[in-house]
LOGUVO-113249 format. One line per field, with one value per residue (C-alpha): x, y, z; residue number from 1. Coordinates in Angstrom, 2 decimals, always signed. Example, Ala and Ser with C-alpha at 12.3 -4.5 7.8 and 13.67 -1.06 7.14 Angstrom:
# residues 2
east <- (+12.30  +13.67)
north <- (-4.50  -1.06)
up <- (+7.80  +7.14)
tinu <- (1  2)
//
This chain:
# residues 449
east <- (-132.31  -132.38  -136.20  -137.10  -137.34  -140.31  -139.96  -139.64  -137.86  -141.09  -142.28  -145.35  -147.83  -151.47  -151.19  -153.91  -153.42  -155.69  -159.03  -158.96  -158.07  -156.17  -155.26  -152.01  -153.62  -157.20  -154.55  -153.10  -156.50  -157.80  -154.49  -155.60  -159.09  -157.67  -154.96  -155.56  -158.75  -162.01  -162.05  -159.10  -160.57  -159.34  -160.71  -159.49  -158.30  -155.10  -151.88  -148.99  -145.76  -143.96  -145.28  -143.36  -144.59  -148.07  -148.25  -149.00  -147.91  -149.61  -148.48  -150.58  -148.51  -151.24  -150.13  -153.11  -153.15  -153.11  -155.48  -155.54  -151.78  -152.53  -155.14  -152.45  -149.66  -147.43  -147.34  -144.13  -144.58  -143.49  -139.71  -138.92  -135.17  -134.16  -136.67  -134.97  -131.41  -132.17  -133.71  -130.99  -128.70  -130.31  -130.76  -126.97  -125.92  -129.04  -132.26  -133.78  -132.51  -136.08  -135.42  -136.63  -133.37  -131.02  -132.01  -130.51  -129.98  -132.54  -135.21  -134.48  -133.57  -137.71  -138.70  -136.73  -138.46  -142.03  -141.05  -140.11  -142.78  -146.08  -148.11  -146.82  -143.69  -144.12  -141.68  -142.88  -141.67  -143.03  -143.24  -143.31  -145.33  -146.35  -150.03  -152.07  -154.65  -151.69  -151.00  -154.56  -154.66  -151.51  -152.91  -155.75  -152.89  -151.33  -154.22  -155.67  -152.29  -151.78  -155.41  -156.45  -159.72  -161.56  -163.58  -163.07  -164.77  -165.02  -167.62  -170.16  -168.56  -165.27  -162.58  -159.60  -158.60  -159.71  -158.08  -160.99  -160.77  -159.70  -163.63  -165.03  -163.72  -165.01  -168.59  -168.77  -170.92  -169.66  -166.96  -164.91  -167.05  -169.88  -169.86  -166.68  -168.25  -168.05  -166.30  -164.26  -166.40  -165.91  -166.29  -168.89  -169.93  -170.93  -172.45  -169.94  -170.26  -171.15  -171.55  -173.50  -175.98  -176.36  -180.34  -180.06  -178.10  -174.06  -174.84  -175.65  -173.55  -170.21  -172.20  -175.14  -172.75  -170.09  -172.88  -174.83  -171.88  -170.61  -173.81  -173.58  -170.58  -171.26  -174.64  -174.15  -170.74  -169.32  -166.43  -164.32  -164.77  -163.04  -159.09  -159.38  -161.25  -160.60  -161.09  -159.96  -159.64  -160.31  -162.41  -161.03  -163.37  -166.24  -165.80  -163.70  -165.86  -164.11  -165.61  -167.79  -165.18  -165.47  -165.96  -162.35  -161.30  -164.48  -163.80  -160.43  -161.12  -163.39  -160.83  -158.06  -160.88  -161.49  -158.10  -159.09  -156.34  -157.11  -156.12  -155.73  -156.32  -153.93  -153.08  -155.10  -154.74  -151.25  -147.39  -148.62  -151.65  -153.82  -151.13  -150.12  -147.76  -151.05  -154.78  -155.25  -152.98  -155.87  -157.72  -154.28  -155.56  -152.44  -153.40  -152.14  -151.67  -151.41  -151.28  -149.46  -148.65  -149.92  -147.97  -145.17  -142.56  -143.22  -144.77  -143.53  -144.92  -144.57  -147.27  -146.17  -147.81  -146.48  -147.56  -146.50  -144.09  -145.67  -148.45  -146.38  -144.12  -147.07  -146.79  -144.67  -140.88  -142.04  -145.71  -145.44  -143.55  -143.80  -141.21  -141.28  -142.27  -140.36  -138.18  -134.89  -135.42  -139.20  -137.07  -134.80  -137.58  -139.70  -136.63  -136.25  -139.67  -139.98  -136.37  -138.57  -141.02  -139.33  -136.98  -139.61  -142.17  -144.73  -146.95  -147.30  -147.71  -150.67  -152.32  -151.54  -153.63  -155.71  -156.11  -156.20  -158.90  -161.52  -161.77  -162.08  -164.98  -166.75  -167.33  -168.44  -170.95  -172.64  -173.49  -174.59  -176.81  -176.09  -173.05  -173.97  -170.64  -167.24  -165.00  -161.66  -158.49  -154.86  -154.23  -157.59  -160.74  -163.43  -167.19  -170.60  -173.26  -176.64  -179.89  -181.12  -183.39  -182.17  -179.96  -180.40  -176.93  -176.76  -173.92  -175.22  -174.19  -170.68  -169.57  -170.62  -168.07  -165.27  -165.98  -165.76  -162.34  -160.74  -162.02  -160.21  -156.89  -157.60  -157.50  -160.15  -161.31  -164.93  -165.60  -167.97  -169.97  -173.49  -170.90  -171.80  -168.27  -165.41  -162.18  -159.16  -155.54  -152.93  -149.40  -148.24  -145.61  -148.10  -147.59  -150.13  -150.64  -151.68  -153.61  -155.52  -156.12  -157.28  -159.96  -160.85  -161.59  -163.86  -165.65  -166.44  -167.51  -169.72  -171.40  -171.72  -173.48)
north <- (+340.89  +340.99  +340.84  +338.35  +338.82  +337.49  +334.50  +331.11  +331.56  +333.62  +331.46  +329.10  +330.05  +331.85  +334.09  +336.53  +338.95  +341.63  +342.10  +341.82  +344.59  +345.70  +349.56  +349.50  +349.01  +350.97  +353.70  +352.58  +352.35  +356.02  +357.52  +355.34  +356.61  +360.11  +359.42  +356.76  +356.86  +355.06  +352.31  +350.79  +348.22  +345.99  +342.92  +342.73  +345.97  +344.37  +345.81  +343.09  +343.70  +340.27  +337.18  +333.66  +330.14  +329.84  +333.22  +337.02  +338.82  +342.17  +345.35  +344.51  +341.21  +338.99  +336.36  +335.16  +331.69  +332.77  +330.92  +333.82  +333.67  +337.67  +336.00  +333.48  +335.30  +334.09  +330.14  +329.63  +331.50  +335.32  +335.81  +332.74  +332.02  +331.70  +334.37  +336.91  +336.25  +336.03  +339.22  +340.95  +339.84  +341.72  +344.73  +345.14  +344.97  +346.94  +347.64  +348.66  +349.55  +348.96  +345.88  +347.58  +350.14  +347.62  +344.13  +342.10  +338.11  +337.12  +338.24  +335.62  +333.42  +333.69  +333.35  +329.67  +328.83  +329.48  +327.56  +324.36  +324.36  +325.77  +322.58  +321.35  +321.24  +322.95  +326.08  +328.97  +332.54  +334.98  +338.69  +339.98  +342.88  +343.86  +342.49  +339.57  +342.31  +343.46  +339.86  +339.51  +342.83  +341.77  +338.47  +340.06  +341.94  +339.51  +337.19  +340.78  +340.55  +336.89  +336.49  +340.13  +339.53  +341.46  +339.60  +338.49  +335.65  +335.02  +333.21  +333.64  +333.99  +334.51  +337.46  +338.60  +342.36  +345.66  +347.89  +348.79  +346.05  +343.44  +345.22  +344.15  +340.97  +340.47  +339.42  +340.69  +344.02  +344.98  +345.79  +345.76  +347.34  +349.32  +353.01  +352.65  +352.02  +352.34  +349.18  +347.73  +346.62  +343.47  +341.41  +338.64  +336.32  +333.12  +330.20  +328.11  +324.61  +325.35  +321.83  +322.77  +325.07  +323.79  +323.25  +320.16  +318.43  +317.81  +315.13  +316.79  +320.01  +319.66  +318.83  +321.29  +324.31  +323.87  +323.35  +326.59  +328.17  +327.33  +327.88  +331.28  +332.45  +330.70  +332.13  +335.75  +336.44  +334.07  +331.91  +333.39  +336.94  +335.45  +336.36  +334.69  +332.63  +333.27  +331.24  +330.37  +326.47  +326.89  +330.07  +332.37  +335.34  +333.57  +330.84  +328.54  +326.94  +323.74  +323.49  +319.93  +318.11  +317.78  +321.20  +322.97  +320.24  +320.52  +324.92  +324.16  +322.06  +324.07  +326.96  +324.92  +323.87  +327.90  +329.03  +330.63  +331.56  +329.83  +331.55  +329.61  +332.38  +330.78  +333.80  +332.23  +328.70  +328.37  +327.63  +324.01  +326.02  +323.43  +320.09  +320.56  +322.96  +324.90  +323.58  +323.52  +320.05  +318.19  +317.65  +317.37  +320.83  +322.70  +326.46  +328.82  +331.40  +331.10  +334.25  +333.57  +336.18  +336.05  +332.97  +333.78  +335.91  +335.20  +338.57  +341.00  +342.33  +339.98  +338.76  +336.80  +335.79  +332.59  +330.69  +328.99  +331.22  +332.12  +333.57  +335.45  +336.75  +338.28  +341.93  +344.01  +345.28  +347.54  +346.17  +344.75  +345.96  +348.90  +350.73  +348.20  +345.07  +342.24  +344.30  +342.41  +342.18  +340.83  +338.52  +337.09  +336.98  +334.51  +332.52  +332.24  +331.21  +328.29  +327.21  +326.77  +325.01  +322.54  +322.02  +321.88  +319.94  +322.28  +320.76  +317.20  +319.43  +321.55  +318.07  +317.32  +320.06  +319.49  +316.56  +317.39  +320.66  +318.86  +315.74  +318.19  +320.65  +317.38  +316.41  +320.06  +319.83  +316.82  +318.37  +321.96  +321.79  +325.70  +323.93  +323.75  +322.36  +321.71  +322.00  +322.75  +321.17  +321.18  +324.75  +325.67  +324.81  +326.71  +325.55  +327.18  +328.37  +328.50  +328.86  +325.82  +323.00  +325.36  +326.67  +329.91  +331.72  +332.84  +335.68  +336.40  +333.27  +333.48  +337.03  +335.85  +332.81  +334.94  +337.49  +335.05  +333.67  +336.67  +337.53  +333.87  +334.88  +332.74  +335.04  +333.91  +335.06  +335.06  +335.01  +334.64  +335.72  +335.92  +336.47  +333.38  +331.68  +330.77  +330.37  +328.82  +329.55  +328.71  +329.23  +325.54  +325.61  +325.81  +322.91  +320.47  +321.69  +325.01  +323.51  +321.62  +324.53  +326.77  +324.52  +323.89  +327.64  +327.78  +324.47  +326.45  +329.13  +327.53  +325.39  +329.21  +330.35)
up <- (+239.84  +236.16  +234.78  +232.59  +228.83  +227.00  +224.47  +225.11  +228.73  +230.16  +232.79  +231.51  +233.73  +234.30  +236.67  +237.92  +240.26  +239.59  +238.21  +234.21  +232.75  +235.48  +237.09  +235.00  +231.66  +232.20  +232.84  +229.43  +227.62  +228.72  +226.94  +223.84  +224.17  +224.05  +221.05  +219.05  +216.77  +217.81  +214.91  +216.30  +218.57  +220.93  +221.92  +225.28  +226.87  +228.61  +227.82  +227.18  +228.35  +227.45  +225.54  +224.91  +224.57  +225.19  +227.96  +227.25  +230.30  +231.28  +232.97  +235.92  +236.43  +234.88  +232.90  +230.32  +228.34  +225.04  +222.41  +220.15  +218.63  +217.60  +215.32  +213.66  +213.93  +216.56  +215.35  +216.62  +220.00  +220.86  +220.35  +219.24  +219.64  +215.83  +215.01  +217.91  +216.47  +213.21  +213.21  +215.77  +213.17  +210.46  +212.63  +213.16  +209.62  +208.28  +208.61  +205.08  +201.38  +199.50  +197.39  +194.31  +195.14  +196.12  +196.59  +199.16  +199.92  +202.48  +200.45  +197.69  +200.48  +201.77  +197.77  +197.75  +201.24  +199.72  +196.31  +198.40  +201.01  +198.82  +197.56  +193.96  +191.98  +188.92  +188.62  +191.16  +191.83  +195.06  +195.71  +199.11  +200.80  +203.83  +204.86  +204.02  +202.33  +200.39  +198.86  +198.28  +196.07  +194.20  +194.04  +191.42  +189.72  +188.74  +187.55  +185.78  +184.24  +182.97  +182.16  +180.55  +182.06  +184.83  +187.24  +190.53  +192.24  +196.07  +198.32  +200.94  +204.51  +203.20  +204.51  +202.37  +203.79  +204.84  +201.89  +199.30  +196.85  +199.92  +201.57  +198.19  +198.45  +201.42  +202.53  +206.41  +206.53  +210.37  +210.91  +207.86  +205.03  +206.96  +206.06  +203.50  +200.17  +197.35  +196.78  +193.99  +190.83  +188.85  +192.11  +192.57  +195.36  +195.01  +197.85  +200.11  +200.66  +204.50  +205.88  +209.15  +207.46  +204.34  +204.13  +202.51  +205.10  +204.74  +202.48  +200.03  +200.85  +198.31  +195.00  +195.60  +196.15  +193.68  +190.73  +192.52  +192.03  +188.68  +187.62  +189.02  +187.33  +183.54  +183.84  +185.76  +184.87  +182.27  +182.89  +179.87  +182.02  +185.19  +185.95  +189.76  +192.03  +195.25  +198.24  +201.69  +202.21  +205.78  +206.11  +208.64  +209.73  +207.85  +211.30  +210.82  +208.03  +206.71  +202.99  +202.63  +200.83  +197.26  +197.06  +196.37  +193.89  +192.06  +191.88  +191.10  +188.02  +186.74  +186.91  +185.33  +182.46  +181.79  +181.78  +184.92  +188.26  +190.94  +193.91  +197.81  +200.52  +203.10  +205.08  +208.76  +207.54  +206.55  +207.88  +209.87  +211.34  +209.96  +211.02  +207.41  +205.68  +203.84  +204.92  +200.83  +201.02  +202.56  +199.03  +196.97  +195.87  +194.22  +193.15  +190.84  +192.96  +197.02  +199.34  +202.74  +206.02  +209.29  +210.75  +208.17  +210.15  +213.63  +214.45  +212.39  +209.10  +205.89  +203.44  +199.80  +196.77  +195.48  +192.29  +189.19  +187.59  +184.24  +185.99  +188.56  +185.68  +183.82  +185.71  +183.64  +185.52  +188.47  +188.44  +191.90  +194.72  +197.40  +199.67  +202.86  +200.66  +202.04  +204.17  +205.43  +208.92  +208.39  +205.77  +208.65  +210.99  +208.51  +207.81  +211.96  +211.78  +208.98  +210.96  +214.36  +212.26  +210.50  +213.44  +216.30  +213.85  +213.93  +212.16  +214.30  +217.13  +215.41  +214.90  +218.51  +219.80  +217.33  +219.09  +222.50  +222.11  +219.96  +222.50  +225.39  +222.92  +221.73  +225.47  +226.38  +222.99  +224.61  +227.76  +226.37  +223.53  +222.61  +220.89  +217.54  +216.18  +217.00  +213.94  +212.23  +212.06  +213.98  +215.76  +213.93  +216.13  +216.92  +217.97  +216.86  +219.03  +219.05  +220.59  +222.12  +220.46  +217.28  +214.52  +215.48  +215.61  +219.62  +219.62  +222.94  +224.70  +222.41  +223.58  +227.70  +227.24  +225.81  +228.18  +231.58  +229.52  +229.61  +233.53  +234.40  +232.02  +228.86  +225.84  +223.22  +220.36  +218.66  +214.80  +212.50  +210.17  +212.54  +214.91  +216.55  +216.96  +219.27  +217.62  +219.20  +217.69  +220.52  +219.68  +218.41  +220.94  +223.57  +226.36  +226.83  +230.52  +230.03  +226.85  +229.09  +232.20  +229.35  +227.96  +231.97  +232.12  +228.62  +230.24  +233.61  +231.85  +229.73  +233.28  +234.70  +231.91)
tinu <- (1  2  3  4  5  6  7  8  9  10  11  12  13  14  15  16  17  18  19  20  21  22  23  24  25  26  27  28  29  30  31  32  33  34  35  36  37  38  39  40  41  42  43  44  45  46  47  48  49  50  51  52  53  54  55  56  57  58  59  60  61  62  63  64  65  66  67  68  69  70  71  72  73  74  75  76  77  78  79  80  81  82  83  84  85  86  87  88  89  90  91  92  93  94  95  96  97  98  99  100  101  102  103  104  105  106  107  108  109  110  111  112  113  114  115  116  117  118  119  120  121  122  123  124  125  126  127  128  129  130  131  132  133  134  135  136  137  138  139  140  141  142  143  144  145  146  147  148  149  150  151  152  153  154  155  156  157  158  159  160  161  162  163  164  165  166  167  168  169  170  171  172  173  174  175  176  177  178  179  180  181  182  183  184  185  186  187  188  189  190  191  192  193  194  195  196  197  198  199  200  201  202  203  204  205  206  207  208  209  210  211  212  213  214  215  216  217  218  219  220  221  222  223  224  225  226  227  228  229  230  231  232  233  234  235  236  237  238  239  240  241  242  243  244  245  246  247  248  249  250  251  252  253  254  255  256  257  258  259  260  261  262  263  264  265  266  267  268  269  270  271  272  273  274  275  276  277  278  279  280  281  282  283  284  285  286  287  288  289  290  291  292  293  294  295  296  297  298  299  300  301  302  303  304  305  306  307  308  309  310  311  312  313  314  315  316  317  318  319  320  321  322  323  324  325  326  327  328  329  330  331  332  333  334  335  336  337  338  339  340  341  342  343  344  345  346  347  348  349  350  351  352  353  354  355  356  357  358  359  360  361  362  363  364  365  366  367  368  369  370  371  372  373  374  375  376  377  378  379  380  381  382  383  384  385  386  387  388  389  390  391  392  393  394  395  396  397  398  399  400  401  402  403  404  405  406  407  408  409  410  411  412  413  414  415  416  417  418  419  420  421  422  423  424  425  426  427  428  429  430  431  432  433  434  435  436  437  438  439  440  441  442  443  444  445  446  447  448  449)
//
């Protein structure tokens, strides 16, 4: 009997047969102990052999619900069909020529997608690379360029990449920046509108923050200093933090007003993640500059900066690039994966679950009072926890749930920056049925808790 490929034929099923991880892949994770270094984590030790639809399959025979989408990535499900043969395709005739050697169609082909689906229509132009760091870095290049200014703002909680200026960028200590300094200069952080903690109360949350943090940057840096503000419209590592609304149009203004780049962070929260094309939409918010990977290509490596073209055409010839940068068969794989979007409506069925999971999270918050809040929007949810009768983050109670997930084969992931956080990204082509046995499993876990 043939055995089954992964991708959308993979049977639709959790499955688990042995204990989690099982003999198969502890065997697996003592030759990565012994080969691959230490900082590579893993945040459960199973070892996949196939994935499709809303399964990962391990090489024990367990088949896991996935809610993790390998953090974002997989939006259109493992192997999608149009992905797979788009891709194949591109193998067969070739595999790479460097497009700064000898360019080649589907690259272009990617640039028009990102011109017609990125939020406004003023005249925009892209360059590709490899990583959603990557696009970040170029992303100040290019502002650095078109501004001839330094500085760099970013915000409390946020997350933009693990290279050195992507660490400065970023405001999580452990893991990403602990022992790796020194960072970048000419960055500076400035508060987040952070509804649920705000000390003020929501209310009050939007105004307070943005004039905190204008304040902040006429007074401490000067706005006339600033090339880019950078900012995530739906923060990803930060936890799922939804900005108090108000907030982003009242940054973005005040960037357009002092000539400076305003730069949407979309690499979690875009391609329908959010139940809309970029999570930036929500507030009619149109940047300067957006950075997109992640859920771009379907699983393999791809990351873009897209803006408004005299901005983007401010890097002088041979500026931007690098040797894999928008390599064809990542190319094909992205245009197989905006084709299962648009066709499959990817983004109706990212406000579907969006539906469906915060229901299902509100009813668990009313019976456990360690849920703080339930949050986020489409594929995006994730719920705070904390100590009872409290505010107080409880990262003790968050790493028990995910832990009795993954023993009962539903792969979550926590997040956050007091590390306090449950995030949920299922693959938007999840079915409703295993949707609904995998928030069964989180609401068992949390009445054994």
């Amino acid at each position: 009997m043939t055995e089954l490929s992964g991708g959308p034929a993979l049977p639709q099923e959790r499955r688990v047969v042995t204990a989690i991880p099982g003999p198969k892949s502890q065997e697996l994770w003592a030759r990565k102990q012994a080969t691959v270094a230490a900082g590579v984590g893993a945040v459960l030790p199973v070892f996949v052999k196939r994935a499709g639809g809303g399964v990962l399959e391990d090489v024990d025979g367990n088949s896991l619900i996935d809610f993790g989408s390998g953090i974002a990535v997989t939006s259109v499900g493992n192997s999608a069909e149009a992905v797979v043969r788009r891709a194949t395709a591109q193998l067969q005739a070739f595999t790479h020529t460097c497009a700064m050697v000898a360019p080649y169609e589907p690259y272009i082909e990617v640039c028009e997608q990102l011109a017609e689906l990125t939020p406004g229509d003023h005249a925009k132009k892209s360059a590709l690379f490899n990583s959603g760091a990557e696009a970040v870095e170029n992303a100040v290049k290019i502002a650095r360029a078109y501004t001839k200014r330094q500085a760099v703002v970013v915000f409390d909680h946020g997350y933009h990449g693990r290279t050195n200026l992507t660490m400065a960028l970023t405001a999580k200590n452990m893991p990403y920046k602990h022992g790796f300094g020194p960072f970048a200069p000419e960055v500076y952080r400035v508060p987040l509108a952070y509804p649920y903690r705000w000390l003020t109360g929501p209310e009050n949350c939007a105004q307070e923050a943005a004039d905190q943090a204008i304040s902040q940057i006429t007074k401490q840096i000067g706005a006339e200093n600033v090339a880019a503000i950078i900012i995530e419209p739906v923060l990803g590592e930060g936890g799922f933090i939804e900005p108090a609304k108000g907030f982003l149009p009242a940054l973005a203004n005040f960037a357009k007003e002092n000539g400076i780049v305003f730069v949407a962070d979309e690499i979690q929260s875009g391609f329908c993640r959010t139940g809309q094309w970029f999570a930036c939409e929500d507030e009619g918010i149109v940047p300067d500059l957006i950075t997109t990977a992640k859920g771009i290509a379907g699983g393999l490596p791809l990351a873009a900066v897209t803006g408004r073209a005299e901005i983007m055409d401010a890097a002088h010839a041979g500026g931007l690039g690098g040797t894999y940068g928008g390599n064809p068969v990542a190319c094909a794989a992205a245009l197989g994966s905006i084709e299962t979007m648009r066709e499959q409506d990817l983004n109706a069925k990212a406000r579907r679950i969006g539906e469906v999971m915060k229901a299902r999270l509100n009813a668990i918050a009313e019976k456990y009072d360690i849920v703080g809040e339930v949050r986020g929007r489409g594929a995006m949810i994730a719920i705070e926890l904390v100590k009872s009768g409290s505010k107080d983050p409880n990262p003790e109670a968050t790493a028990a749930l995910a832990k009795a997930c993954h023993q009962e084969g539903l792969l979550v992931l926590t997040t956050g920056t007091y590390g306090n956080v449950l995030r949920f990204l299922p693959p938007l082509v999840i079915g409703e049925d295993l949707l609904g046995e995998g928030l069964d499993i989180l609401e068992g876990a949390f009445a054994a808790l």
